[in-house]
C-alpha positions as CSV (number, residue, x, y, z in Angstrom):
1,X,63.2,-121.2,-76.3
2,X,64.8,-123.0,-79.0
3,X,64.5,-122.6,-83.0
4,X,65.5,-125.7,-84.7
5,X,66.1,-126.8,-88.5
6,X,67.5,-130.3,-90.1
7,X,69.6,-130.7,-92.8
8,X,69.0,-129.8,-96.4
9,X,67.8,-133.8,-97.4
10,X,64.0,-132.9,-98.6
11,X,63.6,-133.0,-102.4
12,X,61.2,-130.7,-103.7
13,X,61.0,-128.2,-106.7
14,X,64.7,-129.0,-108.3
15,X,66.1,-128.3,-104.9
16,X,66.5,-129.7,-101.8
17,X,65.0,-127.6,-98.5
18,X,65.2,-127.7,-94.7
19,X,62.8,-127.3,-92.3
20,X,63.0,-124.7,-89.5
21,X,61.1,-125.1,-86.7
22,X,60.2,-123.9,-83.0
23,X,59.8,-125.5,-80.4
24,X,58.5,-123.1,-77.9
25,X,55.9,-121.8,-80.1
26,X,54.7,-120.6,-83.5
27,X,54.9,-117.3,-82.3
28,X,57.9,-117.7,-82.1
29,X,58.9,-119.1,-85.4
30,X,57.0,-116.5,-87.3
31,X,58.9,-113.7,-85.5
32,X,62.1,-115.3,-86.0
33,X,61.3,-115.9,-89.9
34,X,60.0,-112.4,-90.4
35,X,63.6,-111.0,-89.4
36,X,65.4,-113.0,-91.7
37,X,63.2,-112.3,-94.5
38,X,61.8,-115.5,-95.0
39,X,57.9,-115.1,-96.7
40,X,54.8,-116.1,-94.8
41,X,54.2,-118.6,-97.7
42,X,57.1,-121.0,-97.1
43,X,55.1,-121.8,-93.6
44,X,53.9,-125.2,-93.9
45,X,51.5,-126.3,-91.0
46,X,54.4,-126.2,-88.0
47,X,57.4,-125.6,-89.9
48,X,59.3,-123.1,-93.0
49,X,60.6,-124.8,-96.1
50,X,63.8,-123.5,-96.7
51,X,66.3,-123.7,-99.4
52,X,69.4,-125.4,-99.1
53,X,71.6,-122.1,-100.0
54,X,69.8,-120.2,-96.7
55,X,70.5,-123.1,-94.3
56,X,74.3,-121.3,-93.4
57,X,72.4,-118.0,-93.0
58,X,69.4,-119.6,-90.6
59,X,72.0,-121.2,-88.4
60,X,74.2,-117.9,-88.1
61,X,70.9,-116.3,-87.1
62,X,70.6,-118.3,-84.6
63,X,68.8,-121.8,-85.4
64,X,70.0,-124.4,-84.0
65,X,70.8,-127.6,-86.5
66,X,69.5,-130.9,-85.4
67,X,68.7,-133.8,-87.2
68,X,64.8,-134.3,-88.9
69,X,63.8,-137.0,-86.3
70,X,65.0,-135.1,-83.3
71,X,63.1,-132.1,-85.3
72,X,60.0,-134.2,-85.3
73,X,60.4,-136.0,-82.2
74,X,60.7,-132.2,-80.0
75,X,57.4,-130.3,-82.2
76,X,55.5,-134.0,-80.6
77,X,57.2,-133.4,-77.3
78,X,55.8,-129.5,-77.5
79,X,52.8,-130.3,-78.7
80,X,53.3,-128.5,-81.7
81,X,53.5,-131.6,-84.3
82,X,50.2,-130.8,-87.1
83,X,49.8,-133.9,-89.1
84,X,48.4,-133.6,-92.6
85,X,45.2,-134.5,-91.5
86,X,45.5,-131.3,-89.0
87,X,46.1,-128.6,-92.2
88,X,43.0,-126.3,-92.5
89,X,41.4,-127.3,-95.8
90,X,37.2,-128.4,-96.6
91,X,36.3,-132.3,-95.4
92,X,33.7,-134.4,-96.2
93,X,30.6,-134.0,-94.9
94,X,30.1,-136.0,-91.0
95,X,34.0,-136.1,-90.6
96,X,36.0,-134.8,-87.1
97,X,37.3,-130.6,-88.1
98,X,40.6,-130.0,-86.6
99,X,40.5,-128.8,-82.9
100,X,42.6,-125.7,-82.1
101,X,44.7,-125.7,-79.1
102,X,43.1,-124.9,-75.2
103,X,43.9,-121.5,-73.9
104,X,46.2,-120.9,-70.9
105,X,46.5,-117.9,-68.3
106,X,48.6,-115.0,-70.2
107,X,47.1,-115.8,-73.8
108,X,45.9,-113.2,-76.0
109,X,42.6,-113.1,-77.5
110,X,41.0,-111.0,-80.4
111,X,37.5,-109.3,-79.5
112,X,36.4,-108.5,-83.1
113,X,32.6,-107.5,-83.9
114,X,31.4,-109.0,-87.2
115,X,28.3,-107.9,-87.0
116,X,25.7,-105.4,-85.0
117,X,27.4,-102.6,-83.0
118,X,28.2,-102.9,-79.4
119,X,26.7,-101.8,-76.3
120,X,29.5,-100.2,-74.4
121,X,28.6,-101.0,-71.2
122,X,28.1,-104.7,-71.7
123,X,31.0,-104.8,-73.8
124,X,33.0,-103.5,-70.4
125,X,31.9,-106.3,-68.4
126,X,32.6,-108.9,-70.6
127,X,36.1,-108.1,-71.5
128,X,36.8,-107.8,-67.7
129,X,35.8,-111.5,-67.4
130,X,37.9,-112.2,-69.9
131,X,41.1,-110.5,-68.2
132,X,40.0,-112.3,-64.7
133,X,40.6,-115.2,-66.6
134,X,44.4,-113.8,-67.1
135,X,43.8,-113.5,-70.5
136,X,45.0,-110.5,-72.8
137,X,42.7,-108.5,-74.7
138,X,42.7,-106.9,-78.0
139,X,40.1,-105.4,-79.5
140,X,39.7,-104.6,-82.8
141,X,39.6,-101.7,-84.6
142,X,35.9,-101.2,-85.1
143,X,34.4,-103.6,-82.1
144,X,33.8,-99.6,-80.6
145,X,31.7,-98.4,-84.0
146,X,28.8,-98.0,-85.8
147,X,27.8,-97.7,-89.7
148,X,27.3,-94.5,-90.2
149,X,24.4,-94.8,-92.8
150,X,23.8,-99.0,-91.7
151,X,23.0,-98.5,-87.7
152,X,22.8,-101.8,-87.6
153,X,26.5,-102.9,-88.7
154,X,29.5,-101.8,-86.4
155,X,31.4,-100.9,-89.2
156,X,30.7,-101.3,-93.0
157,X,31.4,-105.2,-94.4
158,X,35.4,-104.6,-95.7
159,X,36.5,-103.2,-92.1
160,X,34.8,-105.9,-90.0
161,X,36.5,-108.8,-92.4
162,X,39.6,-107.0,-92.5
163,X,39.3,-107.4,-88.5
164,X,38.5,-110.8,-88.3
165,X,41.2,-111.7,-91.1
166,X,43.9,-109.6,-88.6
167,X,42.6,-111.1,-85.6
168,X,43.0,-114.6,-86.8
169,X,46.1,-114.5,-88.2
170,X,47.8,-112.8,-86.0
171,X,50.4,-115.1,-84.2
172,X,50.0,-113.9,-81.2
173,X,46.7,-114.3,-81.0
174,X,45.3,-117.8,-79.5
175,X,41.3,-116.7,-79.5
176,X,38.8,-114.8,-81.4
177,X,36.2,-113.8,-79.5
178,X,32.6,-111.9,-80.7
179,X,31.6,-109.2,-79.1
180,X,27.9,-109.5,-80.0
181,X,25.9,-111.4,-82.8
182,X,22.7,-109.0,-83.8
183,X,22.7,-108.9,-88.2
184,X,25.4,-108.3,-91.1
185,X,27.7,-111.4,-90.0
186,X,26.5,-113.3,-93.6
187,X,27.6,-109.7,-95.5
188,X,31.6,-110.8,-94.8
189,X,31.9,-114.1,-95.2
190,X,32.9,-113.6,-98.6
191,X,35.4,-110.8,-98.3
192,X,37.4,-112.5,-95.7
193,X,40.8,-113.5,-97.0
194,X,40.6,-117.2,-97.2
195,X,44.2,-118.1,-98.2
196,X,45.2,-116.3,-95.5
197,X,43.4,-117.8,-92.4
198,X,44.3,-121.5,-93.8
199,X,47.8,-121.1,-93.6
200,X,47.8,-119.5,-90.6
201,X,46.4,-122.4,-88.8
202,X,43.7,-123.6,-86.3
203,X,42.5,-120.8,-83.7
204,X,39.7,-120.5,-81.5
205,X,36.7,-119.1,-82.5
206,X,33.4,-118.3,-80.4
207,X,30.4,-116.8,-80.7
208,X,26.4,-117.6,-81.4
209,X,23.1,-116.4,-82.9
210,X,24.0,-114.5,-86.0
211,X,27.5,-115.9,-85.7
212,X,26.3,-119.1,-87.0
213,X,27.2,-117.9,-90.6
214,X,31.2,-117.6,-89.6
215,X,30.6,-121.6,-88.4
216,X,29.3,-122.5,-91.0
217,X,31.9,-121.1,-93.2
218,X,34.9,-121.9,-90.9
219,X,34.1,-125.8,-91.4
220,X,32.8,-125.5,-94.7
221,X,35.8,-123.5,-96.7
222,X,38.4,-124.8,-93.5
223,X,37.3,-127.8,-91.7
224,X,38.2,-126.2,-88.4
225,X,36.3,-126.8,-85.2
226,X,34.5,-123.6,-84.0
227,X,32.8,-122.9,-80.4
228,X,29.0,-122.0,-80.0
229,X,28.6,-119.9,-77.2
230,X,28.8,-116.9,-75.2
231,X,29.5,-113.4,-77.1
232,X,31.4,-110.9,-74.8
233,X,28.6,-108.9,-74.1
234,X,27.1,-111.6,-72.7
235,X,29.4,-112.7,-70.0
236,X,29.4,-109.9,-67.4
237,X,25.5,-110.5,-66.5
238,X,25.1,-113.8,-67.7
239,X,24.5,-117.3,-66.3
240,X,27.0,-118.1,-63.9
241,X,27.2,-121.7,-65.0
242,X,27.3,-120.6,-68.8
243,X,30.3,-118.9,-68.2
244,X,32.2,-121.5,-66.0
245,X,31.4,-124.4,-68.5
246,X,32.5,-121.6,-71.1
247,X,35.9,-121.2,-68.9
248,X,36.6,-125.0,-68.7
249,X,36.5,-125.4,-72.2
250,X,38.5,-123.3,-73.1
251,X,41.3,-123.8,-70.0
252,X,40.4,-127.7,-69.4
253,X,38.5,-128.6,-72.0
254,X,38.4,-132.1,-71.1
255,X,36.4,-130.9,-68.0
256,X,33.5,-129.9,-70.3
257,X,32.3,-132.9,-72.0
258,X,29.2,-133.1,-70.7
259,X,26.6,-130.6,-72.5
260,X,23.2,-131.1,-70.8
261,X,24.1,-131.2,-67.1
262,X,21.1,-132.2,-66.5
263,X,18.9,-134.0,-68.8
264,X,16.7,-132.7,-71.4
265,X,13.1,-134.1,-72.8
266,X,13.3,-136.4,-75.6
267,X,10.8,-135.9,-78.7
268,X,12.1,-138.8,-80.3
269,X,14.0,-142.0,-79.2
270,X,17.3,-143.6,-80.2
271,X,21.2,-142.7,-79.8
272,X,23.6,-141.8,-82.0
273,X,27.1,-140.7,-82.5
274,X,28.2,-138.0,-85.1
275,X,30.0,-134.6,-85.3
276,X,27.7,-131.8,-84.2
277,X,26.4,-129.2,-86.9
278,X,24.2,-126.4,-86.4
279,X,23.9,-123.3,-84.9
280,X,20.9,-120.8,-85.3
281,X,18.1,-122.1,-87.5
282,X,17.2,-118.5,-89.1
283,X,21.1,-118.4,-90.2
284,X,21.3,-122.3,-91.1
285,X,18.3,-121.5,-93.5
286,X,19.5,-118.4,-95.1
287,X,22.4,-120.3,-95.9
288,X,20.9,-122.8,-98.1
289,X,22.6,-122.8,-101.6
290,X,25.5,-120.9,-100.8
291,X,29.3,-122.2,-100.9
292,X,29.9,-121.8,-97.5
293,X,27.4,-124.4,-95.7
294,X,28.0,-127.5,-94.1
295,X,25.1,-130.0,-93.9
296,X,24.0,-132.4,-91.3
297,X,24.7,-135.6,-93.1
298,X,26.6,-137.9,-91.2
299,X,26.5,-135.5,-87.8
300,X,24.1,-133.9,-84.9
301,X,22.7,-131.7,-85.3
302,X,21.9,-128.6,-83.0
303,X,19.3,-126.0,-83.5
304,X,18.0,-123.2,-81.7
305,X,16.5,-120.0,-82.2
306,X,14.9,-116.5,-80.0
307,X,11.8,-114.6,-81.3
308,X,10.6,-116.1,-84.4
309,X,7.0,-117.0,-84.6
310,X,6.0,-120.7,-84.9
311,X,5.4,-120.1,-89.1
312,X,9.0,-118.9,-89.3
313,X,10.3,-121.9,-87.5
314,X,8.0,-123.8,-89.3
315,X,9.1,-122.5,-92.8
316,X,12.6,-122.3,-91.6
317,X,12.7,-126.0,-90.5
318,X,10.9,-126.9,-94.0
319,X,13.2,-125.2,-96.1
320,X,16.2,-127.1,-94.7
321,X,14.3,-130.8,-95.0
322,X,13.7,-129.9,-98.8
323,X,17.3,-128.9,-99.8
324,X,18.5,-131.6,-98.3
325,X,20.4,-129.7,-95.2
326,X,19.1,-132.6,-92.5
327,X,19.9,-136.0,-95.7
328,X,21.8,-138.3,-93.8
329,X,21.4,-137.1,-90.5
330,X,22.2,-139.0,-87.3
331,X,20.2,-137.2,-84.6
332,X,18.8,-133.7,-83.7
333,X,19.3,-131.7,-80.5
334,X,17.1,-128.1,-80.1
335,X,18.0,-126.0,-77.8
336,X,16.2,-123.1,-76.1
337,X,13.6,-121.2,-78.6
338,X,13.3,-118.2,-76.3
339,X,10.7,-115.7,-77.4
340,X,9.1,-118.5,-80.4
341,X,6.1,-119.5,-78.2
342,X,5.6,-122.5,-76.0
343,X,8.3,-125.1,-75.1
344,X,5.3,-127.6,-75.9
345,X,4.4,-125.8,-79.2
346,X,7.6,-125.7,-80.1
347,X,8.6,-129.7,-79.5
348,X,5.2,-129.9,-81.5
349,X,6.8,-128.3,-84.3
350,X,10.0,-130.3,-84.5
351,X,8.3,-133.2,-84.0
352,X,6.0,-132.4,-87.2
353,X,8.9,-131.2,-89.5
354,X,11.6,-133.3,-88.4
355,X,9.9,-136.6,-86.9
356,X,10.2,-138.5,-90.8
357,X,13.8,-138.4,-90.5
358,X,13.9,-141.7,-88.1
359,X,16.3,-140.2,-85.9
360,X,16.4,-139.4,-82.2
361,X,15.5,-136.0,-81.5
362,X,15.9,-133.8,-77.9
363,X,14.6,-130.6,-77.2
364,X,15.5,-128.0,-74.2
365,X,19.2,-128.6,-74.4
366,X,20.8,-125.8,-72.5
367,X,22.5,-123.7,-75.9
368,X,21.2,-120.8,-77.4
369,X,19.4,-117.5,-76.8
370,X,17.7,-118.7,-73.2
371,X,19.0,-117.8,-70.0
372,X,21.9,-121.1,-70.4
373,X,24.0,-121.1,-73.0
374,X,26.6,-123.9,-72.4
375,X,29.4,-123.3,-75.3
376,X,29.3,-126.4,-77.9
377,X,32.0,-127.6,-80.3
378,X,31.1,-127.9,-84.0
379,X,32.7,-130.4,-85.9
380,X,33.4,-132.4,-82.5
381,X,32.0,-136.2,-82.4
382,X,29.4,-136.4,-79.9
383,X,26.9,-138.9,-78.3
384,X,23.2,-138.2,-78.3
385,X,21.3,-140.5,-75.6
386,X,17.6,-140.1,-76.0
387,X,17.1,-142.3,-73.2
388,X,18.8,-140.8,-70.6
389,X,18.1,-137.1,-72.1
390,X,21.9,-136.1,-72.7
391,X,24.4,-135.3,-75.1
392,X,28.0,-135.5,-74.3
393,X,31.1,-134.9,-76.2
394,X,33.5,-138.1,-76.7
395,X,36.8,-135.8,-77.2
396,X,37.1,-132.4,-75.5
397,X,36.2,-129.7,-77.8
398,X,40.1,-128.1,-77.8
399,X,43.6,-130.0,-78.2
């Protein structure tokens, strides 16, 4: 456990500054800066700026004074080292999000409910896979409640983005975890504290179905990589294999590359390569036209849905292809549509709507509401194979 900072040499402001850094853990840093004083602004991606009249008071405190490349050299050797092109800000549209880090055994993870309140029960047995995955669980202040007036909110929109803004900044905190999806996720999105979750940095974030709306905004208004999949409450009775792909990518991520196991029809031929994009198609169409939406152009797409009838889908599907969501699109993968009529009614459907784009299209992909729901990384490149029915990621989904 070592805190580290280099001579006062960096020009900046009138002034020259040091850089203090950890090389344990950020964690680490952060407690280490609070005690001294030192504001949560001066944090610049793995390191604090400080002045040159601290750097006596840092090293008395107990930094230890190296030089910048030996500075540099241990954050690479610790894995800690975030580039430029790491810092949480928007990206173009088709380009890689930054990747937050896996998870290891003794981690601690935020369980926060953004939107519809939580069956207690269910809730139980998916925090206790959770913690026999040796993670630490916190759970936020309101995961436990219900709107008083809006039964179908767990808490009223300020509360739930005040817990989601806690959860991921805390330091401590390498995961934030849904509870459940249901409605009310799109009420927050705009109260969450923005500022605030860029400079804490990249964090883990999973969830589906109404969730989509956090996605969406995480790589819009961040460009961070989110996870697609399993909500709490749907781990203790879920698919077994659901929540062991969910496990590897989050422990060994580069053990869960593959995303359709086995392969899945395809509507339309070709391959491509792209980031993947999506998420549920209800949420992906309310979206249209607000500032926190990322398109499809230059990605995959992934779409999937649970009981809408074939008009809604249908509607849904054409309101995206006139706004332009799908322009520039590489490829299209739908997963399960559970509850939204016929598998063959449905691949009908996306055929119809989506079949003038000219790209390769899958559908059955094991994501979404069905009984499989293999976590997916958005803003992660990926290859789509119509030919041989799969779609597989070409870096794992964490760091």
């Amino acid at each position: 456990m070592t805190l580290l900072i280099d001579p006062p040499n960096s020009p900046g402001h009138g002034r020259l500054w040091s850089h203090l850094a950890s090389d344990t853990s950020f964690e680490e840093l952060h407690r280490f800066a609070t005690t001294l004083g030192i504001p949560r602004r001066g944090f610049d991606r793995d390191h604090y700026d400080i002045p040159a009249d601290r750097y006596e008071q840092v090293v008395a405190a107990g930094a230890l004074p190296v030089t910048s490349r030996e500075l540099i050299g241990r954050l690479h050797a610790a894995g800690l080292r975030r580039r430029k092109a790491e810092a949480l800000r928007p990206r173009r549209p088709g380009q890689s999000l930054v990747r937050a880090r896996h998870l290891a055994p003794g981690n601690t993870v935020a369980v926060v409910a953004p939107a519809g309140p939580v069956p207690v029960d269910r809730l139980e047995a998916g925090l206790a896979v959770l913690r026999s995955w040796g993670l630490e669980v916190r759970e936020a202040a309101h995961v436990r409640g219900r709107h008083q007036v809006r039964w179908s909110l767990a808490a009223d929109d300020a509360a739930r983005a005040a817990d989601l803004t806690a959860a991921w900044c805390d330091p401590e905190v390498a995961a934030v975890i849904c509870a459940r999806g249901g409605y009310g996720t799109q009420r927050l999105v705009d109260l969450l504290d923005w500022g605030a979750l860029a400079e804490a940095g990249p964090c883990v974030l999973l969830g589906f179905s109404d969730i989509t709306a956090l996605h969406q905004a995480f790589a819009a208004r961040l460009g961070v990589s989110t996870l697609h999949g399993p909500v709490v409450t749907s781990l203790g009775a879920g698919d077994p294999g659901s929540r062991e792909h969910l496990r590897r990518m989050l422990f060994t991520p580069a053990e869960a590359l593959d995303l359709t196991p086995d392969p899945v029809d395809a509507v339309l031929p070709g391959r491509a390569e792209g980031v993947l994009v999506g998420g549920n198609l209800t949420l992906l169409s309310a979206g249209v036209g607000t500032a926190a939406q990322v398109t499809a152009e230059g990605c995959i797409a992934l779409l999937e849905d649970v009981g809408e009838d074939l008009y809604r889908l249908d509607r849904a599907l054409t309101q995206l292809v006139r706004s332009g969501w799908f322009d520039g699109v590489r490829g299209v993968v739908a997963g399960t549509f559970e509850g939204c009529g016929s598998p063959e009614a449905v691949r009908g459907l996306l055929h119809d709507r989506l079949g003038g784009l000219g790209v390769p299209l899958l559908a059955g992909a094991p994501f979404g509401h069905g009984p499989r729901n293999l976590a997916v990384p958005f803003g992660v490149p990926a290859t789509l194979d119509a030919a041989s029915g799969t779609l597989v990621l070409r870096v794992p989904a964490l760091t």
